[in-house]
C-alpha positions as CSV (number, residue, x, y, z in Angstrom):
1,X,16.6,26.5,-77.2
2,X,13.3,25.3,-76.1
3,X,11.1,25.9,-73.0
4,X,11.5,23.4,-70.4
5,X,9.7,23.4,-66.9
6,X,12.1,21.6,-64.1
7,X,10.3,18.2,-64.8
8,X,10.8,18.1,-68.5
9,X,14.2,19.4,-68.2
10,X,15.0,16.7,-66.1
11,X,13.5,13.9,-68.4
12,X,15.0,15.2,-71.5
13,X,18.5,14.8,-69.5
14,X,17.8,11.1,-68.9
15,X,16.5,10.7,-72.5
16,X,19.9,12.4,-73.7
17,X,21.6,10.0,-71.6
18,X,19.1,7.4,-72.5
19,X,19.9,7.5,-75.9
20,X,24.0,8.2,-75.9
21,X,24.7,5.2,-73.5
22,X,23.2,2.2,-73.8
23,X,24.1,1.4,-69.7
24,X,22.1,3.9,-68.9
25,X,18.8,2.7,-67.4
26,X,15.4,3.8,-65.1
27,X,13.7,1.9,-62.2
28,X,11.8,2.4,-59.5
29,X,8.1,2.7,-58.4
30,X,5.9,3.3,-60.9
31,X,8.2,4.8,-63.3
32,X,7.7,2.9,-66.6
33,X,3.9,3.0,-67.8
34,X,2.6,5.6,-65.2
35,X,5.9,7.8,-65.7
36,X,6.3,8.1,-62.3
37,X,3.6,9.8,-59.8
38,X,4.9,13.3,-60.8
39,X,5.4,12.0,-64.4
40,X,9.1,12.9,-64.4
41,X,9.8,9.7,-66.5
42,X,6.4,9.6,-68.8
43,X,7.3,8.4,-72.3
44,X,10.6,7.2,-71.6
45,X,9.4,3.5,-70.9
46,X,7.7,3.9,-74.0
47,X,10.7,4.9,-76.1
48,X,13.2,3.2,-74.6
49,X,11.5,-0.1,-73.9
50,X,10.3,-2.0,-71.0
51,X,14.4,-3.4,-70.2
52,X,16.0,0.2,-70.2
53,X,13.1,1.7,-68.2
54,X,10.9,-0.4,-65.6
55,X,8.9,-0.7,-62.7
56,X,10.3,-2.4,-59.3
57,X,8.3,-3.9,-56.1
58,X,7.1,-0.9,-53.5
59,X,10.5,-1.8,-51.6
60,X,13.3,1.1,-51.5
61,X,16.3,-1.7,-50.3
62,X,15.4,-3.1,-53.0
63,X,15.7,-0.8,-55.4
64,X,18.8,0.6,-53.5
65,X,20.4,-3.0,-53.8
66,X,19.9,-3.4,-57.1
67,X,21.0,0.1,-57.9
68,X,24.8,-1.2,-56.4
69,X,24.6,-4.6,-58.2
70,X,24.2,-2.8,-61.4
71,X,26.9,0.1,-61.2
72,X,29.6,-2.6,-60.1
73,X,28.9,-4.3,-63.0
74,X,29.5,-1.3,-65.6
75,X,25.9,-0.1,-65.8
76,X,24.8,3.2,-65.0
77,X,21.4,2.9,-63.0
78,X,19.0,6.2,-62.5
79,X,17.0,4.7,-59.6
80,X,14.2,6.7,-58.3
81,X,12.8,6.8,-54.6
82,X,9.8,7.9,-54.7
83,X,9.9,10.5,-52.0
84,X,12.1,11.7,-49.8
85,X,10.6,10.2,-46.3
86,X,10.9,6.5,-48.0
87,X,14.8,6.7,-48.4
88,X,15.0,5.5,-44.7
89,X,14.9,1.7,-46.1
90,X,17.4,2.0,-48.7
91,X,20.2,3.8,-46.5
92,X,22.2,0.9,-46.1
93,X,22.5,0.6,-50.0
94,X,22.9,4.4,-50.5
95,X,25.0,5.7,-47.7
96,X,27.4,2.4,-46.7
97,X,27.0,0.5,-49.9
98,X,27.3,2.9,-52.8
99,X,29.5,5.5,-51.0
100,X,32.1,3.2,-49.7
101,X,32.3,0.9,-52.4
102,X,35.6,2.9,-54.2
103,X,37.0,3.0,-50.9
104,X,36.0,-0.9,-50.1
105,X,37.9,-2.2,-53.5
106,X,40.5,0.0,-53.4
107,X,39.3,1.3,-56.7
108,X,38.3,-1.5,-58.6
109,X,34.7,-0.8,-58.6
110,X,32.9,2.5,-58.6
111,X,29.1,3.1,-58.2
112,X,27.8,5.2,-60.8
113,X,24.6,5.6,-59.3
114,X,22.0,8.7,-59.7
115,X,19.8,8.5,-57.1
116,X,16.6,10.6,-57.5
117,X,14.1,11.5,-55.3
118,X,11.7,14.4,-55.0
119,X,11.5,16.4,-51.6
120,X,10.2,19.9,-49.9
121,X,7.9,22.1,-48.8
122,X,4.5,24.2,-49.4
123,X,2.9,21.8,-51.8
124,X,0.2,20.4,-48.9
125,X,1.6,17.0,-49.6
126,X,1.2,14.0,-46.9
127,X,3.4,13.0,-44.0
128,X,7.1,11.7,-45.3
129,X,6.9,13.6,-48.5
130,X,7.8,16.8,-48.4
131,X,11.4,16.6,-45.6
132,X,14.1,17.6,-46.2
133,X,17.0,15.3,-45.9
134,X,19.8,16.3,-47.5
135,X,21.8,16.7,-44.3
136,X,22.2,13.0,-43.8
137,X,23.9,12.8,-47.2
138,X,25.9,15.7,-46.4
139,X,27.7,14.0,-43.2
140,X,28.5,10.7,-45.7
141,X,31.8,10.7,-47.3
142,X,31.5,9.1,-51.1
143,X,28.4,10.7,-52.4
144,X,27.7,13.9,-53.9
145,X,24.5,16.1,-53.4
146,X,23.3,17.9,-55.9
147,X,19.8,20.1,-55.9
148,X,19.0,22.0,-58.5
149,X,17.1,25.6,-58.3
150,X,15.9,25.9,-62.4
151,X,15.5,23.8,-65.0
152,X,18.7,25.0,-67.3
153,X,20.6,23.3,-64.0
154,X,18.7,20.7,-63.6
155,X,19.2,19.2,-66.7
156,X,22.9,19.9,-66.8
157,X,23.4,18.7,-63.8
158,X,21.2,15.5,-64.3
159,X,23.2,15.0,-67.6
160,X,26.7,15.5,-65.1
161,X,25.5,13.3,-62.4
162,X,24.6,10.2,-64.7
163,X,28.0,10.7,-66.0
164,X,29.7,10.5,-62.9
165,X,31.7,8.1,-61.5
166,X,30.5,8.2,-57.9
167,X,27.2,8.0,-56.6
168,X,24.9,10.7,-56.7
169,X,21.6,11.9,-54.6
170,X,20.0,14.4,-56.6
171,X,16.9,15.8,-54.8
172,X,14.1,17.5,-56.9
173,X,12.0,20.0,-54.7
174,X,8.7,19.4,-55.0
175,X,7.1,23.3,-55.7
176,X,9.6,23.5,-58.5
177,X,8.9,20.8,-60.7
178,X,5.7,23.1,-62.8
179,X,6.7,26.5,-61.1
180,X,8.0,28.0,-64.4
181,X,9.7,27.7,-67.7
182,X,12.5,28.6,-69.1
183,X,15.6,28.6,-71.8
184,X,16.9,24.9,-72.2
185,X,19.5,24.1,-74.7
186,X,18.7,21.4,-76.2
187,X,20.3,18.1,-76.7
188,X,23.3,17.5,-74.3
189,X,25.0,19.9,-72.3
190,X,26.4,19.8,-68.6
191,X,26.8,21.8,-65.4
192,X,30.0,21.5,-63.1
193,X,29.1,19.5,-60.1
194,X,30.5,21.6,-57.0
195,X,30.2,25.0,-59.2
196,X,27.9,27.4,-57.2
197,X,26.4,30.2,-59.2
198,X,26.1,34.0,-58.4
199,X,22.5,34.6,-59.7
200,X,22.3,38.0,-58.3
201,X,25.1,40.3,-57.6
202,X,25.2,42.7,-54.7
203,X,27.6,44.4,-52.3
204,X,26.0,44.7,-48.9
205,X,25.1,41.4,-47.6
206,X,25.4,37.4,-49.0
207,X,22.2,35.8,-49.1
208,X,23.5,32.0,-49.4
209,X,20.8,29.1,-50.4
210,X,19.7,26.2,-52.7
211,X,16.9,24.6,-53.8
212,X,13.2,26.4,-53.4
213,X,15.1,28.6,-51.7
214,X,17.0,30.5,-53.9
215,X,13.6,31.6,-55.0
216,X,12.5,32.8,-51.8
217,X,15.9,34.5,-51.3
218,X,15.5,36.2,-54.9
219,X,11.7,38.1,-53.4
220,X,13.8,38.7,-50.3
221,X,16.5,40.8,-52.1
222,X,13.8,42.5,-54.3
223,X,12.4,44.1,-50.8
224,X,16.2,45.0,-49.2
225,X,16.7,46.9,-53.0
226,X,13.2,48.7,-52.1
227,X,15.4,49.7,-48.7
228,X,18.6,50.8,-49.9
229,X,20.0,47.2,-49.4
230,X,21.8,45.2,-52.4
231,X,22.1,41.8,-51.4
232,X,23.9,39.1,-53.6
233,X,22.5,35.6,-53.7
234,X,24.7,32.4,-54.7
235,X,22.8,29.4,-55.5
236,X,24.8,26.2,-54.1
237,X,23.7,23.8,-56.4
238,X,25.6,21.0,-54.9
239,X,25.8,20.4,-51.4
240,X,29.0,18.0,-51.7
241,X,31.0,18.7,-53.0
242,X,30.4,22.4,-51.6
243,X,31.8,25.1,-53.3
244,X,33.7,27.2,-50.4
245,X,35.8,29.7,-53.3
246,X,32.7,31.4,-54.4
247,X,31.1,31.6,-51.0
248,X,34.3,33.4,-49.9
249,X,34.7,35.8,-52.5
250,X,31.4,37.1,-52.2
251,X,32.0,37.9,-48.6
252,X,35.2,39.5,-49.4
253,X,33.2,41.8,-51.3
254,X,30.2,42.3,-49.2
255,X,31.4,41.2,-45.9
256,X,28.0,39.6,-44.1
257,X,26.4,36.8,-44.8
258,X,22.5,34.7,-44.6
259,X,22.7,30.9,-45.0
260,X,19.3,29.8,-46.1
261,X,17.1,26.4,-45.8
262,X,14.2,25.0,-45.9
263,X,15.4,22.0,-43.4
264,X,15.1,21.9,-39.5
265,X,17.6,24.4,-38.1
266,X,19.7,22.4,-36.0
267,X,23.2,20.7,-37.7
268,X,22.0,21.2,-41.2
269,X,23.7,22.3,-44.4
270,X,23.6,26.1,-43.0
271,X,25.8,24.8,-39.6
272,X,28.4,23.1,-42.1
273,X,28.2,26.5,-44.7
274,X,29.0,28.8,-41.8
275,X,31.9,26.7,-39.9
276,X,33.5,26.6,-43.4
277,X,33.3,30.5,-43.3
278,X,34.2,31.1,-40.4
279,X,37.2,29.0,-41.1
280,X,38.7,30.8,-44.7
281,X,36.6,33.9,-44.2
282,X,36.2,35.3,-40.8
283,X,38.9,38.2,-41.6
284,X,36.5,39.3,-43.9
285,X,33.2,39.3,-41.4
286,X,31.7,42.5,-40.1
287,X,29.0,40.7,-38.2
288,X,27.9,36.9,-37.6
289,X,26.7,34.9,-39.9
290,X,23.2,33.9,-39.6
291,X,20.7,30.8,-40.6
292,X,17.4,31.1,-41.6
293,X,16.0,27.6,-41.3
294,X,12.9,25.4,-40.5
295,X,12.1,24.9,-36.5
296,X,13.9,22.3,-35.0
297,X,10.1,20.5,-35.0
298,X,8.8,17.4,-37.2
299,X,7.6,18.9,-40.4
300,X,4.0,20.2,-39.8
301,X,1.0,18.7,-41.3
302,X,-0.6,20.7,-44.2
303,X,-2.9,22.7,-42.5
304,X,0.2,24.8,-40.9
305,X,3.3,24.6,-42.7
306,X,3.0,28.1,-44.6
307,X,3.7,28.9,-40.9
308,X,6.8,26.6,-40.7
309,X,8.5,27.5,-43.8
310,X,11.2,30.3,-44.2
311,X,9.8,33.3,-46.3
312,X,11.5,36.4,-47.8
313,X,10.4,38.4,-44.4
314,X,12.4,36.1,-42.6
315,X,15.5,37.0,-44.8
316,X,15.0,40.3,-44.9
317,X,14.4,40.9,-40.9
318,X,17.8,38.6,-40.8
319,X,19.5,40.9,-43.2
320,X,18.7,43.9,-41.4
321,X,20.3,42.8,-38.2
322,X,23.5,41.8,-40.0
323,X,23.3,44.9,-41.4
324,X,22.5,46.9,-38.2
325,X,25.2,44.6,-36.4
């Protein structure tokens, strides 16, 4: 075992890759010398040399285009956007390209494609950076979501997502990437994509989330134990494909449930969790299920979005009124 922060838990899973498959390869802005402008990728150009691991023009359909050209081809491109807000200009190539390209060749071409990008909240970063988007890749059919909570998952799932056949958007948040260490096996090892994980176990309420915000769910149970509460927390992991089974036998056992995220409110992840309950689990359902979400408001400038982010008080005030339903 060694101890790995998110970042380097992420780059050893590309250098793993790196090293066991020679189509394996890294591009995007600033990612070879530099190592990328959080330094996810520093050394690897170095190691790996300037045709596995290079730089690309400031231009995301670009990047996204070439990331397609590769995978039908056999390779396995690891292209990087370099945050969240610039994906807009390579939509085409991720969401119509990539996704629909097993379904366009009637399965003669796949496209293994990680796409990585770093997004979220509370770091005081500029305008575009710090969205959260994953709910445009929810709604398209052909690529999975994955976003990772700790770096033991984020490397697994890194190492499972460059070995998968389909295209992939892996988003990194942001306030995770130094936030702590911890155990990381090392050399290769993977995590199930669309396998959620019960990282504490309750009976009284289900505190769903993912991302940043299993975090902030973990202080919020720590306050509800302090009150006679024990909620249980699943961490998602993947968005799609979305792990329903676990989700439902949690609330079989506690029968109410929280749906956390850090996005805008309105017909994100949360709004998809909860139809899905409310379609295999609504037997089981003592009171609604609620969100706790962004505002329905463009992401705030610096100054004032501890104000616009979801905190443990805002899970534990929506526990206690499932609780008090």
């Amino acid at each position: 075992m060694a101890q790995m922060n998110m970042l380097e838990a992420i780059r050893d899973a590309m250098r793993v890759e790196l090293k066991r498959d020679s189509n394996v390869l890294i591009f995007g802005e600033d990612v070879g010398k530099v190592g990328g402008v959080f330094r996810v990728t520093e050394g690897l150009q170095e190691e790996f040399g300037e045709e596995r691991v290079f730089d690309t023009p400031l231009a995301e359909s670009a990047i996204g285009g070439l990331a397609v050209g590769m995978g039908v081809q056999g390779l396995r491109p690891i292209a990087e956007i370099q945050f969240v807000g610039f994906i807009y200009e390579a939509l085409d190539q991720m969401f119509i390209q990539a996704a629909r390209m097993r379904y366009r060749s009637g399965g003669r071409y796949n496209s293994p494609i990680v796409f990585r990008t770093p997004f979220g909240g509370g770091v005081k970063a500029a305008e575009l950076h710090t969205d959260s988007l994953e709910g445009l890749a929810v709604q398209t059919p052909g690529i999975k979501v994955v976003i990772p909570s700790n770096p033991y998952d984020a490397k697994g799932l890194m190492i499972s997502a460059i070995r998968d056949n389909d295209p992939v958007f892996f988003m990194e948040h942001l306030n995770l990437y130094r936030a702590f260490k911890a155990d990381v096996p090392e050399g290769e090892y993977t995590v199930e994509i669309g396998k959620a994980n019960v990282v504490r176990e309750g009976s009284d309420v289900t505190i769903i989330a993912y991302g940043m915000m299993v975090h902030t769910a973990v202080k919020a149970a720590a306050e509800l134990e302090k009150q006679g509460i024990k909620a249980e927390i699943i961490d998602l992991r993947s968005l799609v494909p979305l792990d329903i089974d676990t989700i439902v036998a949690s609330i079989q056992k506690t029968n109410r449930a929280i749906v956390v995220q850090e996005a805008q409110k309105t017909s994100g992840v949360a709004a998809e969790v909860i139809a899905q309950i409310n379609e295999k689990a609504i037997l089981h359902l003592e009171a609604p299920v609620l969100r706790v979400a962004g505002p329905d408001t463009v992401y705030p400038f610096a100054q004032i979005e501890d104000q616009w982010l979801p905190t443990p008080a805002r899970i534990v005030a929506a526990a206690q009124k499932v609780i008090n339903f």
